[in-house]
Backbone of each chain as nested JSON, in Angstrom:
{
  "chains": [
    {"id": "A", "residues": [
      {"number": 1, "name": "UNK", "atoms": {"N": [-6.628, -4.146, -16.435], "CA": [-6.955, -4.448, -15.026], "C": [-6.492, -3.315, -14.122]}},
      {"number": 2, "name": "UNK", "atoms": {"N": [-6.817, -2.855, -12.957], "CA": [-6.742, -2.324, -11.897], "C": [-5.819, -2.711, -10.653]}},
      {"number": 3, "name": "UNK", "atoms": {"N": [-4.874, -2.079, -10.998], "CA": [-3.588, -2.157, -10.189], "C": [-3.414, -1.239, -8.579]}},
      {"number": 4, "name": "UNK", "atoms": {"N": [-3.295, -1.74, -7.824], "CA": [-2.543, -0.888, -6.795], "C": [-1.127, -1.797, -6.362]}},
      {"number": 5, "name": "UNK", "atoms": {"N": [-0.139, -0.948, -6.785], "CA": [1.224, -1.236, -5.891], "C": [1.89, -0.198, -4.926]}},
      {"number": 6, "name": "UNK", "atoms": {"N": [2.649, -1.175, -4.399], "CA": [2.945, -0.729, -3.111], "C": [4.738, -0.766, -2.816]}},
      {"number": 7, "name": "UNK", "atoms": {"N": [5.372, -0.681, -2.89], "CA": [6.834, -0.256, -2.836], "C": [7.739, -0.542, -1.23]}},
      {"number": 8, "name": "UNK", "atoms": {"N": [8.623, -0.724, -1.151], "CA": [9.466, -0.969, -0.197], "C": [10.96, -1.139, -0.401]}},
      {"number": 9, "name": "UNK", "atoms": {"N": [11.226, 0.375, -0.813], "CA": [12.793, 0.144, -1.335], "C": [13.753, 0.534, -0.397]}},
      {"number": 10, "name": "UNK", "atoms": {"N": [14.985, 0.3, -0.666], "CA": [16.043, 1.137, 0.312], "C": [16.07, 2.291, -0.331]}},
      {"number": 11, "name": "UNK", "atoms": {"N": [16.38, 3.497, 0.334], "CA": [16.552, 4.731, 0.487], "C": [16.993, 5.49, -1.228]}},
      {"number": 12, "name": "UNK", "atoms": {"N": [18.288, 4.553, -1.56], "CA": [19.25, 4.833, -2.335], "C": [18.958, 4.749, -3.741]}},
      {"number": 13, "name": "UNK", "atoms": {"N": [17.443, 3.711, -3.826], "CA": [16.88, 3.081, -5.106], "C": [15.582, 4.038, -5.358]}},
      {"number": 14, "name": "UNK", "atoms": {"N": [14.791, 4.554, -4.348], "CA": [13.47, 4.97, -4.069], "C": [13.962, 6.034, -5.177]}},
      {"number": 15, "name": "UNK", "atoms": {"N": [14.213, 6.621, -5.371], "CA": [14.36, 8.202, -6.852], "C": [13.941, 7.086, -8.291]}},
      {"number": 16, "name": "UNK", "atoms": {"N": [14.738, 6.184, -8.135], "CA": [14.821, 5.621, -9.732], "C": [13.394, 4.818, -9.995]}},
      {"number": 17, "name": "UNK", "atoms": {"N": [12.522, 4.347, -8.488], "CA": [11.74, 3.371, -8.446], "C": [10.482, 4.536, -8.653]}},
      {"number": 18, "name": "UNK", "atoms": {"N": [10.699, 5.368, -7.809], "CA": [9.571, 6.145, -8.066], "C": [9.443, 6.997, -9.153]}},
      {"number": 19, "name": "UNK", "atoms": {"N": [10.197, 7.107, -10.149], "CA": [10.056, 7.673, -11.394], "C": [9.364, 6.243, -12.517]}},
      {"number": 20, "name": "UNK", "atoms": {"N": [10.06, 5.233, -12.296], "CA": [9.796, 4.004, -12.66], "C": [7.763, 4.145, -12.791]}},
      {"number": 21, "name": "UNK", "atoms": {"N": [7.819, 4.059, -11.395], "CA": [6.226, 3.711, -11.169], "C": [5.103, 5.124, -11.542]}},
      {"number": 22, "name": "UNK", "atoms": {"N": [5.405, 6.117, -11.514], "CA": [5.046, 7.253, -11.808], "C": [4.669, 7.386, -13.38]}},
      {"number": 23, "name": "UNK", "atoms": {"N": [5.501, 6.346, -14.291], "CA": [5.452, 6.359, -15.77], "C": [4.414, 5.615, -16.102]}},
      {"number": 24, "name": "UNK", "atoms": {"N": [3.516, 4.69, -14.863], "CA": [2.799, 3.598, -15.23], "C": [1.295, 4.015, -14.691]}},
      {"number": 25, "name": "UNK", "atoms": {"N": [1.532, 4.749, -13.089], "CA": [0.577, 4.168, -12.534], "C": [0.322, 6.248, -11.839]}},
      {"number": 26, "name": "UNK", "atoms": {"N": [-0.565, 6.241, -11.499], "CA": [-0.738, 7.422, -10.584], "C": [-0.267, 7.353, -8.779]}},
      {"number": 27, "name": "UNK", "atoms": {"N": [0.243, 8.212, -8.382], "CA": [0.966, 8.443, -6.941], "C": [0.141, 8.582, -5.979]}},
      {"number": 28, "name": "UNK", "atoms": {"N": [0.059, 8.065, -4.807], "CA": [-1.39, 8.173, -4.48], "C": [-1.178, 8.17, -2.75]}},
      {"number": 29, "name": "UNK", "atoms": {"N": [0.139, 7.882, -2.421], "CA": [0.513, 8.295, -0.828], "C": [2.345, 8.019, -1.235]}},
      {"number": 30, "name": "UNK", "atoms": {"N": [2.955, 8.463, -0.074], "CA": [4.205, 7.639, 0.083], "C": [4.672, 6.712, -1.144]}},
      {"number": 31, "name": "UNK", "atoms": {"N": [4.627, 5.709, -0.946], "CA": [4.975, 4.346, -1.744], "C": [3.858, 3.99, -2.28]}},
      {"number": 32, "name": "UNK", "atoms": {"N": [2.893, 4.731, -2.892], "CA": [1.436, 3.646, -2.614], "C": [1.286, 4.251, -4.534]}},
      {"number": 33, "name": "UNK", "atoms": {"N": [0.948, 3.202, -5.29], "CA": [0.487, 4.111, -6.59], "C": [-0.58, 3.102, -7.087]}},
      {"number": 34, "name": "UNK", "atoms": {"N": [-1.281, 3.516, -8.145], "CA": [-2.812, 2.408, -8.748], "C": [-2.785, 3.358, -9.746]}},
      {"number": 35, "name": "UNK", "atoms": {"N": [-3.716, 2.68, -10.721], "CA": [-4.317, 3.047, -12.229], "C": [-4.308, 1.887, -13.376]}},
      {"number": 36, "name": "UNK", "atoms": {"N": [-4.921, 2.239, -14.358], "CA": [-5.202, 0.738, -14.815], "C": [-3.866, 0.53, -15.935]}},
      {"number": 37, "name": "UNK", "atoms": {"N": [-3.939, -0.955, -15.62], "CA": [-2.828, -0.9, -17.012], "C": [-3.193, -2.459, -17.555]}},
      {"number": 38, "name": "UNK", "atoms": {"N": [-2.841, -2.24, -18.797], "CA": [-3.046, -3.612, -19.337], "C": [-1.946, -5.149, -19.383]}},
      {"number": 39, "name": "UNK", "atoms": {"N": [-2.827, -6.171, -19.245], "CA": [-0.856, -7.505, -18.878], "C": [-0.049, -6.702, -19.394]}},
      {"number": 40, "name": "UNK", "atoms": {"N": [0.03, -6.409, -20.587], "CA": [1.708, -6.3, -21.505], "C": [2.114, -5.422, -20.384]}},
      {"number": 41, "name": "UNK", "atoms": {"N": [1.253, -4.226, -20.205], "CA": [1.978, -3.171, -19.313], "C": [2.998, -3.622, -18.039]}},
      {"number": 42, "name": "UNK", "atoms": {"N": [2.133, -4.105, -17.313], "CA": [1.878, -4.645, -16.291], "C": [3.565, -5.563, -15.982]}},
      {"number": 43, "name": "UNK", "atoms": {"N": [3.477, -6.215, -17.239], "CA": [4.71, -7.116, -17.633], "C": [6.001, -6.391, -17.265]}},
      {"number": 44, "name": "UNK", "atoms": {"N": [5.97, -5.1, -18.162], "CA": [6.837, -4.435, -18.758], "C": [7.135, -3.673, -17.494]}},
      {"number": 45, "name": "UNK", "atoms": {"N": [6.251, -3.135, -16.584], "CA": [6.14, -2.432, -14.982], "C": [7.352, -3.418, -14.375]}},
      {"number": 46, "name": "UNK", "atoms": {"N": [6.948, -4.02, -14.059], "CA": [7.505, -5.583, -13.418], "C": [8.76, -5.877, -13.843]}},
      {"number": 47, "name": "UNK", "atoms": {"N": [9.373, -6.497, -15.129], "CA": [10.405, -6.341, -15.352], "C": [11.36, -5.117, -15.008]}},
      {"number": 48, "name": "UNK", "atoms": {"N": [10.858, -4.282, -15.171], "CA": [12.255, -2.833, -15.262], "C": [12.141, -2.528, -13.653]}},
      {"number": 49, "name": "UNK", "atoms": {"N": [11.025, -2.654, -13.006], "CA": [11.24, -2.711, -11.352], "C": [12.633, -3.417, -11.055]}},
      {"number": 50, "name": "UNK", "atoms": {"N": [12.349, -4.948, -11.402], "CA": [13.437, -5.809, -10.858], "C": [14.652, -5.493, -11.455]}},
      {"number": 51, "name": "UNK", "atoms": {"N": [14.943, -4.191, -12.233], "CA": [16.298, -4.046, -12.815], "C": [16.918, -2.986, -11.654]}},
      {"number": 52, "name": "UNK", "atoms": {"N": [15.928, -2.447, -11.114], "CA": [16.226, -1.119, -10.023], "C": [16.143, -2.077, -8.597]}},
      {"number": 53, "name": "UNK", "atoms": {"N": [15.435, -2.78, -8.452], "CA": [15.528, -3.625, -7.17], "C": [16.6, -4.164, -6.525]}},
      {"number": 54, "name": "UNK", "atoms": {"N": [17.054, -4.83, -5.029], "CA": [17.776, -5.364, -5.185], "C": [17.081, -6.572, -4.024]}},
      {"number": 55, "name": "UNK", "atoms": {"N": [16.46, -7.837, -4.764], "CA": [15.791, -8.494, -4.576], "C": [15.819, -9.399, -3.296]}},
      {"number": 56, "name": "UNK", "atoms": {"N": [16.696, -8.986, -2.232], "CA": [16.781, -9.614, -0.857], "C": [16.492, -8.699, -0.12]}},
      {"number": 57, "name": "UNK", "atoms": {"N": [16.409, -7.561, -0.398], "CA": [16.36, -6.516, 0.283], "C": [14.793, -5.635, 0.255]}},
      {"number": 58, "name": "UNK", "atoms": {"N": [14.816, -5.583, -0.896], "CA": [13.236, -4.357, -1.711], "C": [12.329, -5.523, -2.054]}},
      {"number": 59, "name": "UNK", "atoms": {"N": [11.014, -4.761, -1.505], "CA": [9.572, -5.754, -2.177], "C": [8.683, -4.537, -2.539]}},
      {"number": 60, "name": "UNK", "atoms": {"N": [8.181, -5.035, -3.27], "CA": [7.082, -4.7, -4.211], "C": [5.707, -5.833, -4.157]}},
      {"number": 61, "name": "UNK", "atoms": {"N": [4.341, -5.302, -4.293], "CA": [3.239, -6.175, -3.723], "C": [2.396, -5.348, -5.003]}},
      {"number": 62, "name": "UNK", "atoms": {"N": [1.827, -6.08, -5.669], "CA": [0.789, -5.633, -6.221], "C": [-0.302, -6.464, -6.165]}},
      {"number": 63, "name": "UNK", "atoms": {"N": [-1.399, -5.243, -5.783], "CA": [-3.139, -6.323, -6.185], "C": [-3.036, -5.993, -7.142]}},
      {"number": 64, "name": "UNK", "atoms": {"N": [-4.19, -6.747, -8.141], "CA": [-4.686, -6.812, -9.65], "C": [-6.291, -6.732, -9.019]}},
      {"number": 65, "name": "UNK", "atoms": {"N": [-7.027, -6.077, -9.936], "CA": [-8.342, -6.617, -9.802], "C": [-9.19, -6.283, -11.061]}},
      {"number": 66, "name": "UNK", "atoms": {"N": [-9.783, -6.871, -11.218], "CA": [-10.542, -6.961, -13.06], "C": [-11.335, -5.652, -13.581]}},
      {"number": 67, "name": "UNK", "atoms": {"N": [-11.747, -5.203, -11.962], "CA": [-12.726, -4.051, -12.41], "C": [-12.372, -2.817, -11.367]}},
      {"number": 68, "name": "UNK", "atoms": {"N": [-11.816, -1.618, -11.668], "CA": [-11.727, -0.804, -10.484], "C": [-12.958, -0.94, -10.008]}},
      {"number": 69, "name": "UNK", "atoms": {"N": [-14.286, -0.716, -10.405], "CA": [-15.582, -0.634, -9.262], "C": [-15.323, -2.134, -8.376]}},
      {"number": 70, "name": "UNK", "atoms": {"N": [-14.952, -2.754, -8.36], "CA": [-14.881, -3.759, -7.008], "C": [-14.335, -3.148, -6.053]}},
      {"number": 71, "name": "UNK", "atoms": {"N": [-13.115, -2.15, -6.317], "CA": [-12.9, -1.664, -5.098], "C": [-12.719, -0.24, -4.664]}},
      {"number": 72, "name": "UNK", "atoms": {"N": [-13.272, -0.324, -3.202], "CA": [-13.626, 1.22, -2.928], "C": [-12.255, 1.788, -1.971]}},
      {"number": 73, "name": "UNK", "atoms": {"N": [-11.911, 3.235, -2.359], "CA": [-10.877, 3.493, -1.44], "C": [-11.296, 4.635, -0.806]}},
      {"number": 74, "name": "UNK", "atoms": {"N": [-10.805, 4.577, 0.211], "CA": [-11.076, 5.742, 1.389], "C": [-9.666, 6.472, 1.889]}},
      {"number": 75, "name": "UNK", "atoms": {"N": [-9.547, 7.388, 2.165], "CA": [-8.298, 8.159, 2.536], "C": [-8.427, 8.635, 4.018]}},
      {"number": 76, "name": "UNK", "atoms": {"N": [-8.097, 8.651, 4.983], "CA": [-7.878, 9.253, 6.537], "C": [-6.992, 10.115, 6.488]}},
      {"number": 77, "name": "UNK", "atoms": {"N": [-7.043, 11.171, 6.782], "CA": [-5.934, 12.445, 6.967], "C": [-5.737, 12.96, 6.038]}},
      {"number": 78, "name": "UNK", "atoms": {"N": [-3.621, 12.771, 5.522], "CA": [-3.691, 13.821, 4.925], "C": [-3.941, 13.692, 3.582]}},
      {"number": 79, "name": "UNK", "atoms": {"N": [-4.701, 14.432, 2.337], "CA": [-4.802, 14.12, 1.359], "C": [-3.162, 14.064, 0.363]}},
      {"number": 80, "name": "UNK", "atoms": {"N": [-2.711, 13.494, -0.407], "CA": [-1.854, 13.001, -1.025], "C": [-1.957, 14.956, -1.891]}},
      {"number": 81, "name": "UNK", "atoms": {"N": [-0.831, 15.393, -1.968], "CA": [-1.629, 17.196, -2.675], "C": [-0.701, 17.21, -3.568]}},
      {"number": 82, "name": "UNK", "atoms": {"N": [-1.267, 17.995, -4.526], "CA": [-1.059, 18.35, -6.103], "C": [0.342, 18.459, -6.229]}},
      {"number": 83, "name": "UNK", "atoms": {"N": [0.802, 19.214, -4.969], "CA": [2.218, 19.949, -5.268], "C": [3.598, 18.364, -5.258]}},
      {"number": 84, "name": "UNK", "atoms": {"N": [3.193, 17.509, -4.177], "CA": [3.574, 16.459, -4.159], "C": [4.154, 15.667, -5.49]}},
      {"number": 85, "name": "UNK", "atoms": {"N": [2.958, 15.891, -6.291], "CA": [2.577, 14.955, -7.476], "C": [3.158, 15.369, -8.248]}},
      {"number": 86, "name": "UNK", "atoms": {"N": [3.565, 16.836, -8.553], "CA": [4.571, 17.597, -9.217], "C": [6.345, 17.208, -9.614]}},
      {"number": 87, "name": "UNK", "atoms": {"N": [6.236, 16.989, -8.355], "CA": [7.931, 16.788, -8.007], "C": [8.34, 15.883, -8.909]}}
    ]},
    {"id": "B", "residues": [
      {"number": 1, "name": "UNK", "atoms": {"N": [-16.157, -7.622, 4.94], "CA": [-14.952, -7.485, 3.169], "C": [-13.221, -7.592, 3.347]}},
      {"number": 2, "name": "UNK", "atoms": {"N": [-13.003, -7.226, 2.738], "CA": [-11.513, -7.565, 2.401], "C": [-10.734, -6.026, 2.754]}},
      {"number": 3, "name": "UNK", "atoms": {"N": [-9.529, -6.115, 3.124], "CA": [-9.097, -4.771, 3.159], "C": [-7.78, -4.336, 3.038]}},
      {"number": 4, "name": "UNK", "atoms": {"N": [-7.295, -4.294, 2.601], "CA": [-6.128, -3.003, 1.983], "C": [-5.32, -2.023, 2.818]}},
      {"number": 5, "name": "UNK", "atoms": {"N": [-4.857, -2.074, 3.543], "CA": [-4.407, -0.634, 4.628], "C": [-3.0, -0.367, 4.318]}},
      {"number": 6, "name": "UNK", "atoms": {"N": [-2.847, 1.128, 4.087], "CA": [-1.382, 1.599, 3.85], "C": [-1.169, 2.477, 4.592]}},
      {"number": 7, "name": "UNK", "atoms": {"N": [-0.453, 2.895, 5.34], "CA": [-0.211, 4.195, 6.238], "C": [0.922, 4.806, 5.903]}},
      {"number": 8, "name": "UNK", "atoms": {"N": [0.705, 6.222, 6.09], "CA": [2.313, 6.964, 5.972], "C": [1.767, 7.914, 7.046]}},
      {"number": 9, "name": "UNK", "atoms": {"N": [2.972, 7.648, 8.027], "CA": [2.864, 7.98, 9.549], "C": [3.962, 8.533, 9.756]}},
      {"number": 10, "name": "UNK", "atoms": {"N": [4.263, 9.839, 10.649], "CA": [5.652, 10.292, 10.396], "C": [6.083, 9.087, 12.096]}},
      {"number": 11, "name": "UNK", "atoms": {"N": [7.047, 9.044, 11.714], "CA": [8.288, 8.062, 12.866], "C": [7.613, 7.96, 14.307]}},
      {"number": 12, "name": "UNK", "atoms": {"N": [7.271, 9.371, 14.692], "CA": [7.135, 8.994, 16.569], "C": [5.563, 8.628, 16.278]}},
      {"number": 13, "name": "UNK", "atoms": {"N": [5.323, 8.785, 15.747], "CA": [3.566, 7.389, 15.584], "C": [3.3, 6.257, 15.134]}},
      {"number": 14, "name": "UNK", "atoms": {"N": [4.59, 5.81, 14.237], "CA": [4.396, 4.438, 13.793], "C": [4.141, 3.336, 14.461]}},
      {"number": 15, "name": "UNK", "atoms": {"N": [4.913, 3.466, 15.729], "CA": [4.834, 2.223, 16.344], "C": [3.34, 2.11, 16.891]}},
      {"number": 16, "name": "UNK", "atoms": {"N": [2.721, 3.551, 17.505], "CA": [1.264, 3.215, 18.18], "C": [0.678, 2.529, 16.871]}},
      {"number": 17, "name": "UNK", "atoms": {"N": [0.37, 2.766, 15.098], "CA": [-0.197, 2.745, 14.66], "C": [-0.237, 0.994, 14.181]}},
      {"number": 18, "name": "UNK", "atoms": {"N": [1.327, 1.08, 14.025], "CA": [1.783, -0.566, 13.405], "C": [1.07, -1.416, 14.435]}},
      {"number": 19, "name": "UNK", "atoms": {"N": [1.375, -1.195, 16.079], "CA": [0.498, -2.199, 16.668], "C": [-1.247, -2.66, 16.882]}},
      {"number": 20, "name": "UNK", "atoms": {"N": [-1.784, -0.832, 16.496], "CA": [-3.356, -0.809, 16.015], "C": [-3.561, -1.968, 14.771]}},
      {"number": 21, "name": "UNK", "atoms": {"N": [-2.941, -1.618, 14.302], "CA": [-3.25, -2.25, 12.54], "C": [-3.3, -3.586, 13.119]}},
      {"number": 22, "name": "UNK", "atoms": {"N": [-1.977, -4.307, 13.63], "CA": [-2.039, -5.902, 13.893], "C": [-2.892, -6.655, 14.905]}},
      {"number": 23, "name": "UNK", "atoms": {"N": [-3.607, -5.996, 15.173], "CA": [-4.937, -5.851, 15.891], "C": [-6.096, -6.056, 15.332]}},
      {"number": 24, "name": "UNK", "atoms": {"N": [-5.804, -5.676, 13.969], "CA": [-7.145, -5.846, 13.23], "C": [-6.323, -6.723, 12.068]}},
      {"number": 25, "name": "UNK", "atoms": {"N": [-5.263, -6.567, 11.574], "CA": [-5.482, -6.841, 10.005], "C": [-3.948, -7.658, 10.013]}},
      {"number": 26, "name": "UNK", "atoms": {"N": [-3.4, -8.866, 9.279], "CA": [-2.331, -9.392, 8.828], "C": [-0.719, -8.157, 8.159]}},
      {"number": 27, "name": "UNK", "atoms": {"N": [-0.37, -8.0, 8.883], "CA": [1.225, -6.774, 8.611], "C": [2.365, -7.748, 6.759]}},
      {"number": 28, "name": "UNK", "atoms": {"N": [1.985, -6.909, 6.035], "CA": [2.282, -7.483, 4.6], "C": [3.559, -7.297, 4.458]}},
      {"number": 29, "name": "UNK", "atoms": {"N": [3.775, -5.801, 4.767], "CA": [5.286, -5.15, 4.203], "C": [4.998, -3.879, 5.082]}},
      {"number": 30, "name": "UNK", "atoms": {"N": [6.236, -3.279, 5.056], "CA": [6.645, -2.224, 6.4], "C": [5.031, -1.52, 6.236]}},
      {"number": 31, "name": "UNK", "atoms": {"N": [4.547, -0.874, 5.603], "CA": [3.441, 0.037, 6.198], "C": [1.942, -0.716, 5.408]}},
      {"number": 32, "name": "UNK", "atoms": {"N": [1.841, -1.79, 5.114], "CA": [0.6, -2.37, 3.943], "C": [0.307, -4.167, 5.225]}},
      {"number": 33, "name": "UNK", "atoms": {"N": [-1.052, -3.432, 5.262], "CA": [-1.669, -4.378, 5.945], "C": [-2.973, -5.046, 4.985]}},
      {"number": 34, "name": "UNK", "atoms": {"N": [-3.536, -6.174, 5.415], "CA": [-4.503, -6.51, 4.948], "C": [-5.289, -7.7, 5.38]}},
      {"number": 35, "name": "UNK", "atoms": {"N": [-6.353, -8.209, 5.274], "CA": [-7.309, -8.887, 5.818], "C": [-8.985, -8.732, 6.003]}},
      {"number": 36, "name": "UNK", "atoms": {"N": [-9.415, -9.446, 6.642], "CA": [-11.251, -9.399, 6.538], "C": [-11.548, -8.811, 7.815]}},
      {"number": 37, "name": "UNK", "atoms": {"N": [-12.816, -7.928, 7.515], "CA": [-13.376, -7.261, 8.532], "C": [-14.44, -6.839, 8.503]}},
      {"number": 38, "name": "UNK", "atoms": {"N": [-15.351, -6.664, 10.011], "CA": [-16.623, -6.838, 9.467], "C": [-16.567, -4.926, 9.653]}},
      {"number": 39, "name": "UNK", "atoms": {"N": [-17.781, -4.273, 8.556], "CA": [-17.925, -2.612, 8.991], "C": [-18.036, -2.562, 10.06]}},
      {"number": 40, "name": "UNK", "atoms": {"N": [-18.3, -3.179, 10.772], "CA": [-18.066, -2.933, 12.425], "C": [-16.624, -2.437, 12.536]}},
      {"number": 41, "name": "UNK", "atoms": {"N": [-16.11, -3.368, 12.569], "CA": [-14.561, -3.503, 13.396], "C": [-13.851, -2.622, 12.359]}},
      {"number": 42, "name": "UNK", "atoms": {"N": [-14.012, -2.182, 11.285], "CA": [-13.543, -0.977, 10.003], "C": [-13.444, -0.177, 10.885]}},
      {"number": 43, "name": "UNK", "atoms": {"N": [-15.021, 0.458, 11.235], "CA": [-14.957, 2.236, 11.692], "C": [-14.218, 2.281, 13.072]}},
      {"number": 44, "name": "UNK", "atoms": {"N": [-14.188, 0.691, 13.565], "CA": [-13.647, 0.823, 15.198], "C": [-11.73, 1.079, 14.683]}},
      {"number": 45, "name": "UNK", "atoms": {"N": [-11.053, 0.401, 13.664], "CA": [-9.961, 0.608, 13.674], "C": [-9.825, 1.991, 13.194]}},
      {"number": 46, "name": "UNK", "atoms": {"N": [-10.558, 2.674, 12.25], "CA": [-10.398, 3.949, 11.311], "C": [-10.56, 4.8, 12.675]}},
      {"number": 47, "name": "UNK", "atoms": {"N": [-11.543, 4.457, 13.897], "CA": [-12.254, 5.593, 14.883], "C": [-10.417, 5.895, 16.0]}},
      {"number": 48, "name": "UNK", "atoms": {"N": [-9.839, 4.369, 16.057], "CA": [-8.728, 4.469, 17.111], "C": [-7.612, 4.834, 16.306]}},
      {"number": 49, "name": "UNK", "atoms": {"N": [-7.602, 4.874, 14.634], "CA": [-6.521, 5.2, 13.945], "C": [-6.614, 6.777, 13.876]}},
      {"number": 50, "name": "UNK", "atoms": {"N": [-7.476, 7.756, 13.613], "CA": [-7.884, 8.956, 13.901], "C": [-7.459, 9.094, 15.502]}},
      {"number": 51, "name": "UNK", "atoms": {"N": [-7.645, 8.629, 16.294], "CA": [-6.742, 9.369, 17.658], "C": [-5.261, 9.31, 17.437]}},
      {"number": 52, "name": "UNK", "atoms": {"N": [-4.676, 8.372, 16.788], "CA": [-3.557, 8.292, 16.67], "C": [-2.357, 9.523, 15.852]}},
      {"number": 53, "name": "UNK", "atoms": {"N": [-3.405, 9.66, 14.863], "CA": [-2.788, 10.399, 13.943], "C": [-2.792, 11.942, 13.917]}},
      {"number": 54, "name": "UNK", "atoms": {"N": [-2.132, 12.065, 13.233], "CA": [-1.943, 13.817, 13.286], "C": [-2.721, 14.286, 11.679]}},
      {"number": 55, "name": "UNK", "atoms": {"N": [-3.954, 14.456, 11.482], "CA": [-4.272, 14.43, 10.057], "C": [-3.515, 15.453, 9.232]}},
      {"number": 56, "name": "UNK", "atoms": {"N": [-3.134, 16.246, 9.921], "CA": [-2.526, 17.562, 8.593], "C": [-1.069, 17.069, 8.211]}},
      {"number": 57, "name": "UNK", "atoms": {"N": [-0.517, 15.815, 8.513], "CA": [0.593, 15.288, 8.225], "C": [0.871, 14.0, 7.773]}},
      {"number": 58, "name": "UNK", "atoms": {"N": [-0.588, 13.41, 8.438], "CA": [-0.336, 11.497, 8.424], "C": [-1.357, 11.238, 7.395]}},
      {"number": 59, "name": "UNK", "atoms": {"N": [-1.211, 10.259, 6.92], "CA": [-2.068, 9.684, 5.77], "C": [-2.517, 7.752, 6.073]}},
      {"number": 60, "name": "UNK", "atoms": {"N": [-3.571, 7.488, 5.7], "CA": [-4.175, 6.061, 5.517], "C": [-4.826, 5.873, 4.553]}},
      {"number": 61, "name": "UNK", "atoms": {"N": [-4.567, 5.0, 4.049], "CA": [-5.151, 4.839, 2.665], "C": [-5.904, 3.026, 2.59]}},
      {"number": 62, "name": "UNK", "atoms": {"N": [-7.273, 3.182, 2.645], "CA": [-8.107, 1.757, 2.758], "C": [-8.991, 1.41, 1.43]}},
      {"number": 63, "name": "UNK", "atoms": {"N": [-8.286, 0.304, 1.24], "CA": [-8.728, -0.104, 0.065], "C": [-10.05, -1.172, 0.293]}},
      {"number": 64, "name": "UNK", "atoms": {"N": [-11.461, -1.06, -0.584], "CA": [-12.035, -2.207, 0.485], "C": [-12.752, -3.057, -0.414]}},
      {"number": 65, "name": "UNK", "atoms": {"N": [-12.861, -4.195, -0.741], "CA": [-13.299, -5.053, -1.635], "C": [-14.327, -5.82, -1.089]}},
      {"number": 66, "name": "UNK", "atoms": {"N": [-15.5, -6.26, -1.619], "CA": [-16.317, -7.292, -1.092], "C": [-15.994, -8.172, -1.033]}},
      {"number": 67, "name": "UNK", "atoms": {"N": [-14.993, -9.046, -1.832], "CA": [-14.878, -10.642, -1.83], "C": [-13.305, -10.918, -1.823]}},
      {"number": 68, "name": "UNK", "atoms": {"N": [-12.623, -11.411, -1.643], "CA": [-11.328, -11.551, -1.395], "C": [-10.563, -11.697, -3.072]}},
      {"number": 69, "name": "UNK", "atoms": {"N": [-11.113, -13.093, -3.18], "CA": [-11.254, -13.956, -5.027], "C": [-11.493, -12.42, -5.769]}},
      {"number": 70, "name": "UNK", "atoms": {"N": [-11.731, -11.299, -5.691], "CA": [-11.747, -10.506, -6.208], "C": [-10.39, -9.718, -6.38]}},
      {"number": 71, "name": "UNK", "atoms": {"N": [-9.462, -9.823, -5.653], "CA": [-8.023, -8.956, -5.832], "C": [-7.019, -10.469, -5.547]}},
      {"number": 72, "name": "UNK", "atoms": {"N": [-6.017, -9.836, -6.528], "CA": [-5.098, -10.886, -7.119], "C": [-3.873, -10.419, -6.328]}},
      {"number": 73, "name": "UNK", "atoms": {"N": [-2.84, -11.316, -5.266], "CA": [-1.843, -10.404, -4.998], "C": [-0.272, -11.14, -5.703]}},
      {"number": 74, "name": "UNK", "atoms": {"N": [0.375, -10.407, -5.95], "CA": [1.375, -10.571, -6.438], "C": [2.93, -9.964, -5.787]}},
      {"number": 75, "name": "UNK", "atoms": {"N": [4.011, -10.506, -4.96], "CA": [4.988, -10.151, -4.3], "C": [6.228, -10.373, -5.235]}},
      {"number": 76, "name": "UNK", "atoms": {"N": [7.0, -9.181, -5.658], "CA": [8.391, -9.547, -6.228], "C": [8.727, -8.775, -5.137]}},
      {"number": 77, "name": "UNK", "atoms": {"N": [10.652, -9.746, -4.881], "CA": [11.333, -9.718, -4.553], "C": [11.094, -9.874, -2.867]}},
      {"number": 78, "name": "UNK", "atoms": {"N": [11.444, -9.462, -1.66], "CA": [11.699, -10.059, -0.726], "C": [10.498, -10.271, 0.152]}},
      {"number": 79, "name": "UNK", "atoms": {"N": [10.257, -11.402, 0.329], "CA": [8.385, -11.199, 1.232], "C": [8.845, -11.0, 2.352]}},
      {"number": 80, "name": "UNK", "atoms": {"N": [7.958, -11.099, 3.28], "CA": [8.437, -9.976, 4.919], "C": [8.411, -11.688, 5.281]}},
      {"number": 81, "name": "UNK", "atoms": {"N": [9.391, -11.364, 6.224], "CA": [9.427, -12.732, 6.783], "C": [8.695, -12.849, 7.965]}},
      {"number": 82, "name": "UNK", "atoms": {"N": [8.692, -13.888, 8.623], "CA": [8.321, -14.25, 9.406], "C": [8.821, -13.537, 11.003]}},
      {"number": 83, "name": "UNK", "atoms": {"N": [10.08, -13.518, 11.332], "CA": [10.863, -12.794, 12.26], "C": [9.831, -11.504, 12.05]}},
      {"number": 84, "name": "UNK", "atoms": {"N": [9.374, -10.912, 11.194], "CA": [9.138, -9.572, 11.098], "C": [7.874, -9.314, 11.834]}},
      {"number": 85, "name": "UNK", "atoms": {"N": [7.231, -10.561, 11.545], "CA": [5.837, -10.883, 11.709], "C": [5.368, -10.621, 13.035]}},
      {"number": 86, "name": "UNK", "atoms": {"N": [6.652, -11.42, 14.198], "CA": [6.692, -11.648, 15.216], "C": [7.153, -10.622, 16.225]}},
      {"number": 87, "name": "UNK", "atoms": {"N": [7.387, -9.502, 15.788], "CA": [8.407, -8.285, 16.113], "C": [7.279, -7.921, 17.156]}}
    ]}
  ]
}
């Protein structure tokens, strides 16, 4: 399935979360990542998030959707750039 | 359709942008909005979100689905409350 998540950590967690999500999914603004992954994945995403989380504080939102062609994305400004994606 | 909105806005624009967005669309988590809209009222928020922004720095990212029943959402750990809602 076709994932986009979305991130909202404190400051102090964001290094460990965004390496976390980077192993799963492609980087795609700020906090913003998608690519497909399968349940087990998905599972396994999810669990090790909530080990870096600290769950009164940090949210995490993911859509699911069955088919990336259901949904179309559009970008305004700045493009998300290579060098970014590096880091 | 259905819609998706993520922004990464540097600081002295957030606030014009956060109050554009709740104008059009339900405020999810600090920068992820979402809700129904007709292509009308799309290009009218994308047309007043482009004055807002600085493109060689700011980013929006619109996700857009035809049917709602089509994207699955899923929240771990803290949902935005309500107080937030009301800000």
């Amino acid at each position: 399935m076709y994932i986009i998540l979305v991130y909202d950590i404190e400051e102090k967690r964001v290094s460990k979360m965004l390496k976390l999500c980077r192993r799963y999914l492609h980087w795609i603004q700020n906090s913003v990542f998608e690519g497909e992954l399968s349940p087990v994945q998905l599972k396994e995403l999810i669990f090790e998030a909530e080990l870096i989380m600290d769950a009164r504080k940090d949210s995490l939102i993911i859509f699911k959707t069955r088919q990336e062609k259901w949904l179309e994305k559009q970008v305004i400004g700045k493009e998300k750039n290579e060098i970014d994606n590096v880091l």
